[in-house]
C-alpha positions as CSV (number, residue, x, y, z in Angstrom):
1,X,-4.4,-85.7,-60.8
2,X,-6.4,-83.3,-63.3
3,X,-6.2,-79.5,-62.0
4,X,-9.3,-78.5,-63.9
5,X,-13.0,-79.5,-63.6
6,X,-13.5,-80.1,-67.7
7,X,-16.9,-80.6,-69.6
8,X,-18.2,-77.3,-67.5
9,X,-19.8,-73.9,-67.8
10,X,-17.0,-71.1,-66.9
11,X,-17.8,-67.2,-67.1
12,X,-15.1,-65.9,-69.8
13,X,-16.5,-62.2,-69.9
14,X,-19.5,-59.5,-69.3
15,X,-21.6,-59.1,-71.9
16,X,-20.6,-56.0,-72.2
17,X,-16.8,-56.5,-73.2
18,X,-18.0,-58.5,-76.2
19,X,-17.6,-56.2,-79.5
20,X,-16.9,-55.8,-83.1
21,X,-13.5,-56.2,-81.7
22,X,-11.3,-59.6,-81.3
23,X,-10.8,-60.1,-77.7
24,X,-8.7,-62.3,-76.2
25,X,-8.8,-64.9,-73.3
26,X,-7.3,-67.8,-71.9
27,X,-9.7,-70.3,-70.2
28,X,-8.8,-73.2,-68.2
29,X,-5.3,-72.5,-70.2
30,X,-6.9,-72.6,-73.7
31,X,-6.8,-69.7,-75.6
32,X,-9.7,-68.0,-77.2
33,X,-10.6,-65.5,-79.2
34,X,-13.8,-63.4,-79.1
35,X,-16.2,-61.3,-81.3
36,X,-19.8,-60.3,-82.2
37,X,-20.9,-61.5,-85.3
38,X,-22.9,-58.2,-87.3
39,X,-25.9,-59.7,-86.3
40,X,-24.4,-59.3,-82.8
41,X,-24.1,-63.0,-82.1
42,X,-21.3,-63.6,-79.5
43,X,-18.7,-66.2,-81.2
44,X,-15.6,-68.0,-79.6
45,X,-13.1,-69.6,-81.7
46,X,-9.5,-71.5,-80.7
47,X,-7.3,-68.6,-80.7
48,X,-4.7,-70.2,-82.9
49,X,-4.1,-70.2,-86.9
50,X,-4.0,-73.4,-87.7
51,X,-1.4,-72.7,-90.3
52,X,1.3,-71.4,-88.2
53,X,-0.1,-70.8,-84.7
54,X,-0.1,-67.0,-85.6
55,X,-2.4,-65.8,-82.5
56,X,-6.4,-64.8,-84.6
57,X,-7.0,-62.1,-81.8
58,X,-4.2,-60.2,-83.6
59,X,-5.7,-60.6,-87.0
60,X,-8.9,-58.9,-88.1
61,X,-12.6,-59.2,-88.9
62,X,-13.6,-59.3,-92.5
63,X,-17.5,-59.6,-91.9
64,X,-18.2,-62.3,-89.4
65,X,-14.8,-64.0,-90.6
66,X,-11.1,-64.0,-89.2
67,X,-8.4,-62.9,-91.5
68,X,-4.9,-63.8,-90.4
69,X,-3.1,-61.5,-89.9
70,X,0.4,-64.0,-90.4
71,X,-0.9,-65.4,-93.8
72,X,-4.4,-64.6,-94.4
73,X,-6.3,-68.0,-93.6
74,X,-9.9,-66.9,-93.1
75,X,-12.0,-68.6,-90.8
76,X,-15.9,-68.6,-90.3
77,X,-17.6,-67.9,-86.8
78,X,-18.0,-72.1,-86.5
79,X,-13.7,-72.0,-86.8
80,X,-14.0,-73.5,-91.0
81,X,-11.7,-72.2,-93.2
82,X,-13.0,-70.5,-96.0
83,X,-9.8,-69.4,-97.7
84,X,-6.1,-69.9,-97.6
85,X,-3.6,-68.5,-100.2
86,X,-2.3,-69.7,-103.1
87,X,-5.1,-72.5,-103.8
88,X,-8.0,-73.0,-104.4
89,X,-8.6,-76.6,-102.7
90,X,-8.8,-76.3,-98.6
91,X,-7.7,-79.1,-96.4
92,X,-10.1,-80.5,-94.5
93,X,-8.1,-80.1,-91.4
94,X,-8.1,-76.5,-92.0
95,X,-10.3,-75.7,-89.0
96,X,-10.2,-74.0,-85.6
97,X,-12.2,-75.5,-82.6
98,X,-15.3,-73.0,-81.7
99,X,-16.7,-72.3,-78.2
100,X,-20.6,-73.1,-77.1
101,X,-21.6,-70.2,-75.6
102,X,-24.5,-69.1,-73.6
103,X,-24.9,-65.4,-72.4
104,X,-27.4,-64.8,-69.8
105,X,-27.5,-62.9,-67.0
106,X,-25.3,-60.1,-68.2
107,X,-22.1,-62.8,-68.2
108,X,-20.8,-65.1,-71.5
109,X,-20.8,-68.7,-70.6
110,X,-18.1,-70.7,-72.7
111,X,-18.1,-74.6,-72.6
112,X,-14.6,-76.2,-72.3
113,X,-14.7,-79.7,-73.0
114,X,-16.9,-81.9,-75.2
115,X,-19.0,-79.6,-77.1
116,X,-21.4,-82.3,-77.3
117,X,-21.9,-82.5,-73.6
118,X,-22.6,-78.9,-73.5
119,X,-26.2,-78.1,-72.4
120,X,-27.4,-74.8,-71.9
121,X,-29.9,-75.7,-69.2
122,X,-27.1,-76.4,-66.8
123,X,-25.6,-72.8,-66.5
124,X,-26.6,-71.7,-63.4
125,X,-28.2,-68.2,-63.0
126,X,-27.8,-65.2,-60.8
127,X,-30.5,-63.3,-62.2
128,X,-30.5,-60.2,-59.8
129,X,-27.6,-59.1,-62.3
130,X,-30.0,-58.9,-65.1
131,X,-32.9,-57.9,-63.0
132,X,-34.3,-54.0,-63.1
133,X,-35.6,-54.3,-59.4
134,X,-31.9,-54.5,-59.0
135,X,-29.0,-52.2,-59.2
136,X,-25.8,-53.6,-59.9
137,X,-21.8,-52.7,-60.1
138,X,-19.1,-55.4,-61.2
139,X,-15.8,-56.0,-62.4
140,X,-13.1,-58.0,-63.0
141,X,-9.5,-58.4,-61.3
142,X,-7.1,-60.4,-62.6
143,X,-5.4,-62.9,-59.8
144,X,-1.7,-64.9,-59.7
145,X,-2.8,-67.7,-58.0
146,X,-4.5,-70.4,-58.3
147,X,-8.6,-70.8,-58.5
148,X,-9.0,-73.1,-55.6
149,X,-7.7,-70.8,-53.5
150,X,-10.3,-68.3,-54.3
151,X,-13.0,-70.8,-53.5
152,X,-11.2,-71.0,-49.9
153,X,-11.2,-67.4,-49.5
154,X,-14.8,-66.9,-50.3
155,X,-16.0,-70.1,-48.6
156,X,-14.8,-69.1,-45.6
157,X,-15.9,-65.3,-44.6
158,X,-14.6,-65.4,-40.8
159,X,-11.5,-63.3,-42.9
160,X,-13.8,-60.1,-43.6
161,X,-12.9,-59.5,-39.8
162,X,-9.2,-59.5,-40.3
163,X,-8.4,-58.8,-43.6
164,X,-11.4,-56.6,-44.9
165,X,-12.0,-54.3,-41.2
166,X,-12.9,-50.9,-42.1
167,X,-14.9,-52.3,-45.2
168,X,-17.1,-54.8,-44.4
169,X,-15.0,-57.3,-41.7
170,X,-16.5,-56.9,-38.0
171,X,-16.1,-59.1,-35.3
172,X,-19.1,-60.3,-35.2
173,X,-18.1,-62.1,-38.7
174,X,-15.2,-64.3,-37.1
175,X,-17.3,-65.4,-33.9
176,X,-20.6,-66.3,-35.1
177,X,-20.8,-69.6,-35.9
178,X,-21.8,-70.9,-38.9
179,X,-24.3,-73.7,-40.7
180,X,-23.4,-75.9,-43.5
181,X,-25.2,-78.0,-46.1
182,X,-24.0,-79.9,-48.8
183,X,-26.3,-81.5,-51.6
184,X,-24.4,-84.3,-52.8
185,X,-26.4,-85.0,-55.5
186,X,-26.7,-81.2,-57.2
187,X,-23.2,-80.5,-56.3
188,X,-24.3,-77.2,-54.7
189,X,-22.7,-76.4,-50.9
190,X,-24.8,-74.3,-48.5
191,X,-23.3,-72.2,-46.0
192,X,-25.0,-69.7,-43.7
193,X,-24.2,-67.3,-41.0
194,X,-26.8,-65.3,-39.3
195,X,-25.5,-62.6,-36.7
196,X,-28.4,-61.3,-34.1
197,X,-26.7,-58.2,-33.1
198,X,-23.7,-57.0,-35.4
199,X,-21.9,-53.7,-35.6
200,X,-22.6,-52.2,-39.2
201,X,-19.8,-51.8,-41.6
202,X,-18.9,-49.3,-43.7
203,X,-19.8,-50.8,-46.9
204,X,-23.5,-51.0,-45.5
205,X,-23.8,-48.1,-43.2
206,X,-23.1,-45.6,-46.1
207,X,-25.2,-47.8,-48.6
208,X,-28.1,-47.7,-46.8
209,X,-28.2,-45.3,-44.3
210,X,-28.3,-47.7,-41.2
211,X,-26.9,-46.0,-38.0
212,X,-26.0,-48.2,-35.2
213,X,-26.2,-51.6,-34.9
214,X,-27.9,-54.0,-37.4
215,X,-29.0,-57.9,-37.9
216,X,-26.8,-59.3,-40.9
217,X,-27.0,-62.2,-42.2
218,X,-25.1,-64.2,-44.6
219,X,-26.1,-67.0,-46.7
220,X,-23.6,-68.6,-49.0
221,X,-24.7,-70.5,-52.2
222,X,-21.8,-72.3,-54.4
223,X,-22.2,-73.9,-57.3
224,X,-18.9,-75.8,-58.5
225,X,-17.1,-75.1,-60.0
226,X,-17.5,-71.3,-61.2
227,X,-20.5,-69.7,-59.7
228,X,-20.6,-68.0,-55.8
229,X,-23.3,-66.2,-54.7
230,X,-23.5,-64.7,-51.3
231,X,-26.9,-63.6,-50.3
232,X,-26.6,-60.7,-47.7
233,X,-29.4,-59.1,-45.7
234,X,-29.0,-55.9,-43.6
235,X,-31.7,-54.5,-41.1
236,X,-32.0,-52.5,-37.7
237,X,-31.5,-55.2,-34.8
238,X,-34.7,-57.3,-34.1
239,X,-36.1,-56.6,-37.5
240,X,-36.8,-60.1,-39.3
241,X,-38.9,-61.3,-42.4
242,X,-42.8,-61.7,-42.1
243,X,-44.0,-64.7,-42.0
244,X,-45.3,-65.2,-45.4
245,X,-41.3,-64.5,-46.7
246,X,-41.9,-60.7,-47.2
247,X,-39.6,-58.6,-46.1
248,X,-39.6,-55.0,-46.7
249,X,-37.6,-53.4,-44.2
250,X,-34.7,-55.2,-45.0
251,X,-31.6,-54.2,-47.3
252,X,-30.8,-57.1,-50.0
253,X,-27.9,-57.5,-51.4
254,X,-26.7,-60.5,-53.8
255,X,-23.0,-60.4,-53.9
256,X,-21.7,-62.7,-57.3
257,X,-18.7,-64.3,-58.0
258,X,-17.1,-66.3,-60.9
259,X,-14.1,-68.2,-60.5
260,X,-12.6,-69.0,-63.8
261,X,-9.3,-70.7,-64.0
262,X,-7.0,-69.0,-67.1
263,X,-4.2,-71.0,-66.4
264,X,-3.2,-73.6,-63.3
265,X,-1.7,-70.5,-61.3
266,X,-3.9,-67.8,-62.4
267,X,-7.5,-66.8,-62.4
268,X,-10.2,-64.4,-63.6
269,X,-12.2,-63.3,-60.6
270,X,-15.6,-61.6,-61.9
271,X,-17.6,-59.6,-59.0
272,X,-20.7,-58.1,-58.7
273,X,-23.0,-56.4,-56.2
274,X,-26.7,-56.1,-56.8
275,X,-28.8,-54.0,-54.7
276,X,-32.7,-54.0,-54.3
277,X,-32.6,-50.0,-52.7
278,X,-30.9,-46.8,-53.8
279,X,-32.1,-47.8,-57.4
280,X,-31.0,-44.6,-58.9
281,X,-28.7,-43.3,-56.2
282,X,-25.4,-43.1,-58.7
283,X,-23.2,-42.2,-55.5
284,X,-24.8,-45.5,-53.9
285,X,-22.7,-46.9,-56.7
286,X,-19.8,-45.3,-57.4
287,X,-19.6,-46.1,-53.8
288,X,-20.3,-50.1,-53.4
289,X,-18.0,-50.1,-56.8
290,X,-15.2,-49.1,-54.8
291,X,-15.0,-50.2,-52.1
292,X,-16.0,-53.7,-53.2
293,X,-13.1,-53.5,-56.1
294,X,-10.7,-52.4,-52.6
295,X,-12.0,-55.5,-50.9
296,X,-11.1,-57.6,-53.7
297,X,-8.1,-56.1,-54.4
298,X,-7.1,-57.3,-50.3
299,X,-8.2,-60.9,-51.4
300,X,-5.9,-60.4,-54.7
301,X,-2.6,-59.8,-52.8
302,X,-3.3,-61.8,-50.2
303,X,-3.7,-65.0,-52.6
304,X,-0.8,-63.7,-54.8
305,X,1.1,-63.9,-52.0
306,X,-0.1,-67.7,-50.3
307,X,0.1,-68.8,-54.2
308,X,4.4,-68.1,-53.9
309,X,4.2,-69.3,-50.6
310,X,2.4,-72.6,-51.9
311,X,4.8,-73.2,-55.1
312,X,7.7,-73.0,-52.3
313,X,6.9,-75.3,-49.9
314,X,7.7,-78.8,-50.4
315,X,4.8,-81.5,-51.2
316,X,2.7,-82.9,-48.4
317,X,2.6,-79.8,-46.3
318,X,-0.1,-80.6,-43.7
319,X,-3.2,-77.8,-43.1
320,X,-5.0,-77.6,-40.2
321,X,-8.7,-77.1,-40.6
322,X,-11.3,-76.7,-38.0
323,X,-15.3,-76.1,-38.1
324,X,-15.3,-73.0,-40.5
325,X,-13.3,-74.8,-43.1
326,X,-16.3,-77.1,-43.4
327,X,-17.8,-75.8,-46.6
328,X,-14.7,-74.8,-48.1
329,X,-13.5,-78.4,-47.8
330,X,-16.6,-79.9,-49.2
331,X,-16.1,-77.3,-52.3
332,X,-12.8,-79.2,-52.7
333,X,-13.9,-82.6,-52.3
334,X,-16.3,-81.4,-55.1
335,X,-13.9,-79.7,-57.9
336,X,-11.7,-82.7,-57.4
337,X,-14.2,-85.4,-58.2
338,X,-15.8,-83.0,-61.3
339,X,-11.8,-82.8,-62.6
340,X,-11.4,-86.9,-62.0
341,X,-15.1,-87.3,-63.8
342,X,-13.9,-85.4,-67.0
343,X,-10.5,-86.5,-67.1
344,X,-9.7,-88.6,-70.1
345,X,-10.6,-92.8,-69.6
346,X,-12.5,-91.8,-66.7
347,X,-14.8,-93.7,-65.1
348,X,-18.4,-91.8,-64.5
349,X,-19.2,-91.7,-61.1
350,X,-22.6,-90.1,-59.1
């Protein structure tokens, strides 16, 4: 059975980590080499001479080409060669694959699979990350274990209460029940947990300033296979939106994940926390930036270790899942059929 979901959109970096420099990453286990252009055009290119296999993103930039460091092929930023040594003529297999990108909302979308399936439209947006009404912190931790596990993790929130207390678990999160929708036809799973009357957590309570007890509410949005957006609102008990959808005295915050496979048992998990108050507050941030880096660092050992425990056990090993698992197995259901649709002699399927 294919592991990844191919002919997709997956983060590979910020914006921001995008330079005059070669930077390296491995995607869905291909590995890639990216650079800014002098224009300041973000390129990606197979990270691989096709000479000798000497690694590019340990070569250098002449321009906006790749010299080899190994033997001096020199590629352009759409992966042609445009010099080897020792001759003038150039094979025409002398060529690299290149990367569709798309940057928008401060991430770097690359395509892997059929660049001519690639279509821009379909990257799917978190645009509070890009948005000055909102502030935002983010990072990136790397993970040993698989990306499906990841989707688990953050499908299923009831484990803020037991692994995550002290940051932003409460008991409230484990015994509320929860709502699911799935929309078959989008590929985009819905799940939603609305607590009345919920103690406040640290992560909120010295964010925004809240003392006592508070209304939370939080409404999952995943988008298969690499983008997770959690859509939290804070506010004193008994304070709800107006009717017309306004709602000023509420705290928003739009908490963003992408899950990027790098390998089959490893992952790059981006995070990011936008916030619509404490604009300019840089404590706010420094703040929400670490403790949210400590709560992901909890869901990085924890999946490091149930990855080992996972490549132990023998095949067929029987889960139990009950009514909170619902959304996280309707995520599954999904990256499974995505991988079976791009695998190769694969029949299309709606």
């Amino acid at each position: 059975m294919p592991t990844f979901a191919r002919n997709q959109w997956y983060v590979a970096a910020y914006s921001r980590e995008l330079g005059r420099e070669l930077f390296p990453r491995t995607i869905l286990g291909e590995p890639i080499v990216f650079y800014r252009t002098e224009s300041g055009d973000a390129v990606a290119l197979a990270d691989r001479c096709v000479h000798r296999r000497y690694p590019l993103s340990e070569s250098r930039l002449e321009g906006d080409t790749i010299v080899c460091g190994y033997h001096g092929f020199t590629y352009d930023r759409a992966g042609s060669c445009v010099f080897v040594p020792g001759q003038s003529r150039i094979p025409r297999t002398a060529r690299v694959a290149s990367y569709p990108l798309v940057e928008q909302d401060s991430f770097v979308w690359v395509w892997i699979g059929d660049r001519d399936k690639a279509d821009p439209t379909l990257v799917p947006r978190a645009p509070w990350l890009a948005d000055p009404a909102y502030t935002t912190v983010s990072g990136m931790e790397p993970l040993r274990a698989r990306y499906e596990l990841l989707v688990d993790n953050l499908m299923d929130l009831s484990h803020e209460t037991y692994l995550h207390g002290g940051y932003i678990g409460t008991p409230e999160v484990a015994n509320t029940p929860i709502t699911t929708e799935v929309d078959e036809e989008n590929e985009i799973i819905y799940v939603s947990r609305h607590m009345a009357d919920a103690e406040c957590p640290s992560f909120y309570a010295r964010s925004t300033g809240i003392e006592g007890r508070i209304t939370r509410w939080q409404d999952i949005e995943y988008h298969p296979p690499c983008l997770y957006l959690l859509h939290s609102r804070i506010a004193p008990v008994g304070v709800l939106p107006n009717d017309d959808g306004t709602d000023p005295d509420a705290f928003h915050v739009e908490v963003v994940y992408a899950i990027t496979p790098e390998t089959e048992h490893s992952t790059h998990d981006f995070w990011a926390v936008a916030r619509d108050f404490a604009l300019d507050d840089q404590e706010v941030s420094d703040f929400l930036a670490e403790s949210n880096r400590t709560v992901v660092l909890q869901d990085v050992r924890a999946l490091d270790v149930l990855e080992q425990v996972i490549q132990s056990e023998p095949d067929g090993y029987q889960e139990l899942s009950i009514n909170i698992d619902t959304g996280g197995l309707a995520a599954r259901r999904f990256l499974r059929r995505m991988a079976e649709r791009a695998a190769p002699g694969a029949l299309v399927r709606s």
